[in-house]
C-alpha positions in Angstrom: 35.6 7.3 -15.8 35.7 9.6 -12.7 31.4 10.0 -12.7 31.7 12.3 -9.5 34.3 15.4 -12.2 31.2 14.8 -14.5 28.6 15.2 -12.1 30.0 18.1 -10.5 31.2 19.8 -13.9 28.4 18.5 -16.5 25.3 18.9 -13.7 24.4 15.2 -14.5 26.3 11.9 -15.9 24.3 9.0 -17.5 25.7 4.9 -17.0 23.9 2.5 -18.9 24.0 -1.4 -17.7 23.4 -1.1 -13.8 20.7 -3.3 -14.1 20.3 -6.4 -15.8 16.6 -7.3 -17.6 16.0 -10.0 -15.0 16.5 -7.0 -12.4 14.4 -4.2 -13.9 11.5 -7.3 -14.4 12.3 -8.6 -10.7 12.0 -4.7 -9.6 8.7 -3.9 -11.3 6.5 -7.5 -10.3 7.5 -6.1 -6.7 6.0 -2.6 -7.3 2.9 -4.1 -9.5 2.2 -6.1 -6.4 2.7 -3.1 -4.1 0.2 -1.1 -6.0 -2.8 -4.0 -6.0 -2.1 -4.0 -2.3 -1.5 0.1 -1.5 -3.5 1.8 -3.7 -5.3 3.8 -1.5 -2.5 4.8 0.2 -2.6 8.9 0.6 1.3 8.5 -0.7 -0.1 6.9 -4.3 -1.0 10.0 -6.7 -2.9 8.6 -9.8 -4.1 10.9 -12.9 -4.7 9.6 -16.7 -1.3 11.2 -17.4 1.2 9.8 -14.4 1.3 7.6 -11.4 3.4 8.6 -8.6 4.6 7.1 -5.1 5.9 9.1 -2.8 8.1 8.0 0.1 8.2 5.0 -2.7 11.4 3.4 -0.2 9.3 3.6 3.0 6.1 2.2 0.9 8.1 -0.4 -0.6 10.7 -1.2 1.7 11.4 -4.6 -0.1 13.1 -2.9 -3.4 15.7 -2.0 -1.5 18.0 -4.9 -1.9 17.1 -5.1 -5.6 17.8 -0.9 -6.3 21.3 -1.5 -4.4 22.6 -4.4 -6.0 26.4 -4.6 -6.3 27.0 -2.4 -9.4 25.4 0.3 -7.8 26.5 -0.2 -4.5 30.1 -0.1 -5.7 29.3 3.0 -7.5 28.2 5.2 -4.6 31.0 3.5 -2.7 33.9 4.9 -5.0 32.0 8.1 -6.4 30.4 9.6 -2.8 31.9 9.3 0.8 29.9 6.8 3.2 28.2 9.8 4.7 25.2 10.0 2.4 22.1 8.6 2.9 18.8 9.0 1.1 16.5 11.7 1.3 13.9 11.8 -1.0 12.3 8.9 -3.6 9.7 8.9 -6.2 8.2 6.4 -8.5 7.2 7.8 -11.6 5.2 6.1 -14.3 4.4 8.1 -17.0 2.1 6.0 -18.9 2.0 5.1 -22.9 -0.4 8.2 -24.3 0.4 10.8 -21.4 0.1 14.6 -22.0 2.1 15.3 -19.1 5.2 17.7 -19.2 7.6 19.2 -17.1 8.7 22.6 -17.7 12.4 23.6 -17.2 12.7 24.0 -13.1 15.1 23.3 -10.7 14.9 20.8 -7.8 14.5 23.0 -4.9 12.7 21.9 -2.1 13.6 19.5 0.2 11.0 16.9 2.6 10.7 17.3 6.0 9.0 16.1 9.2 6.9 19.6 10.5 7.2 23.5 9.8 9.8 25.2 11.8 10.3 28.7 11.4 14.2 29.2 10.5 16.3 31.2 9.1 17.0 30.9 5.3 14.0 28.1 5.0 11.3 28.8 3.1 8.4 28.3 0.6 6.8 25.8 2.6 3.7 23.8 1.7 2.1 20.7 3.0 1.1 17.9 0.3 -0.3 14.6 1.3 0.8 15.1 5.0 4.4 15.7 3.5 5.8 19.2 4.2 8.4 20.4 1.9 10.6 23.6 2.1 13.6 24.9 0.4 16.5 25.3 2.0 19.6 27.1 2.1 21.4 26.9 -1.4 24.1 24.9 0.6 22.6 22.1 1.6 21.1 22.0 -2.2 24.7 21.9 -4.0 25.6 18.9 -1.8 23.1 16.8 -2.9 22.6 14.3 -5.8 19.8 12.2 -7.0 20.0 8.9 -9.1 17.3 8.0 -11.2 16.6 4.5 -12.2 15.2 4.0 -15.7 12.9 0.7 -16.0 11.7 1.8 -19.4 14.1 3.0 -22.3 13.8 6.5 -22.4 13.6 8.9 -25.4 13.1 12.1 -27.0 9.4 10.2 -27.9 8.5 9.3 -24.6 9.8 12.7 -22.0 13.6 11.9 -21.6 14.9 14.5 -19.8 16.3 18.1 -21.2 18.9 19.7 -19.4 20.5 22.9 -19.4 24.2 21.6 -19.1 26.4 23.8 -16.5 23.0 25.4 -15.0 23.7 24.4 -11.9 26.8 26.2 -11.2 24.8 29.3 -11.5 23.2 28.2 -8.5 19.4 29.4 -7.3 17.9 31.0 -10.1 14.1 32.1 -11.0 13.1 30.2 -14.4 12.1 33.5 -15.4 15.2 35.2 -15.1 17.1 32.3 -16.9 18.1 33.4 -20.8 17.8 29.6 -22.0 18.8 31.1 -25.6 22.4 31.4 -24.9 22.7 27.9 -22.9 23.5 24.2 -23.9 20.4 22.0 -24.0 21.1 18.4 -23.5 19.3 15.3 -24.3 19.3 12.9 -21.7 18.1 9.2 -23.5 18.6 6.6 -20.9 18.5 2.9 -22.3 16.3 0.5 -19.8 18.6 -1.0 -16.8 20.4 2.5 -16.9 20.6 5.4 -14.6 21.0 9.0 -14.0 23.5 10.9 -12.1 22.0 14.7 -11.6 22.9 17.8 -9.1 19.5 19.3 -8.2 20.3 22.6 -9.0 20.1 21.4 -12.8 17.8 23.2 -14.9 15.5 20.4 -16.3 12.4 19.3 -18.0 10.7 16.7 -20.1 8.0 16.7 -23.2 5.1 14.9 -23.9 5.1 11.1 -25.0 4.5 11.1 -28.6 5.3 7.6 -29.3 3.0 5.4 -27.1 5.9 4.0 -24.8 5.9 4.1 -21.3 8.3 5.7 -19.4 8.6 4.6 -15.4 11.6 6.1 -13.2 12.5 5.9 -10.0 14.1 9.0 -8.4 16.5 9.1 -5.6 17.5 12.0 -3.6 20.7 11.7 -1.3 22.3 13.8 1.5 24.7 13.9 4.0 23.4 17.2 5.7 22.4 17.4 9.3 19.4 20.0 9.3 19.3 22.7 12.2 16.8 22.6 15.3 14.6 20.1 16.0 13.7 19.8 11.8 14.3 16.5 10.3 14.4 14.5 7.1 11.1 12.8 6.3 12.1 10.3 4.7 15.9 9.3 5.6 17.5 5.6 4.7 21.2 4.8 5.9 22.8 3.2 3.4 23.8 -0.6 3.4 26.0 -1.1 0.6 27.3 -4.3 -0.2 
């Protein structure tokens, strides 16, 4: 299957089987013990409805190796050029009775190392010593994120809705978005899976109704140079095996 035609066409592509069982378990005893020794750190966000790290890959440098094993090494060899490397990544654990919901939104912003005043950048706001900004609409429909499901994922426990095609539409205010006359997707990932999305995808996720826990982790990749002295927060060059 030719996952980068989907991507680009579809918005988003889901493979199931990156990860073996052993992987996911091997995976989330490395985060546990992250968390009993960083949980104070200012990049740990903790509510009764989600529990977040940003800059997870600089927190928990040691997943590494397990997140790029050789399935999904090979797959960003043959789907993406060796310029790309990562951006952006979030834990997310959503836990078993969460309220917590997403409303439909596109992935907009981008994190950065200071405020510079530049042309076509903008929206900027500083969270946890982390400024973010959107950028130019280019640099946006470049991009690509893989999320890693640890949990199975359902319509019970806040898969993810998508508006399939959205993002060709490109920047668009969710107000001015007729969701009526658009294709709403489903996006059930089984445990060990992952998902391929453009950022630009119109997406959201419900409530957990059904008392499972959902943990992701989110990665954002780039191959984009950014202008002036303004730099990505949080970039990784790749090591693919």
């Amino acid at each position: 299957m030719n996952y980068k035609n989907t991507l680009n066409s579809e918005g988003f592509t889901i493979i199931e089987s990156i990860y073996t069982n052993s992987e996911i378990d091997a995976l989330l005893l490395i985060i546990e013990k992250a968390i009993e020794n960083k949980s104070q750190n200012k990049t740990f966000r903790q509510s009764d409805d989600l529990f977040a790290i940003r800059q997870f890959l600089h927190e928990i440098p040691e997943a590494l190796d397990y997140i790029f094993n050789k399935k999904l090494s090979t797959l960003i060899k043959t789907t993406f050029s060796d310029d790309y490397f990562i951006s952006k990544s979030i834990y997310f654990d959503k836990p078993e009775k969460s309220n917590w919901f997403v409303s439909y939104h596109q992935d907009l912003t981008i994190s950065v190392n200071k405020k510079v005043e530049l042309e076509n950048f903008k929206n900027w706001t500083l969270k946890q010593n982390q400024y973010s900004v959107q950028p130019p609409e280019s640099i946006l429909k470049d991009n690509f994120t893989i999320r890693i499901h640890l949990d199975t994922t359902t319509k019970d426990n806040g898969a993810l809705k998508v508006i399939t095609k959205s993002h060709q539409k490109g920047i668009i205010r969710t107000e001015d978005f007729n969701f009526e006359n658009e294709d709403e997707t489903l996006c059930e990932v089984k445990k060990g899976g992952i998902m391929l999305m453009k950022p630009l995808l119109f997406h959201a996720s419900n409530k957990t109704t059904n008392n499972n826990r959902r943990r992701v982790i989110h990665i954002e990749f780039s191959k984009q140079k950014l202008p002036s002295d303004l730099k990505w927060n949080e970039i990784i060059n790749l090591k693919l095996a």
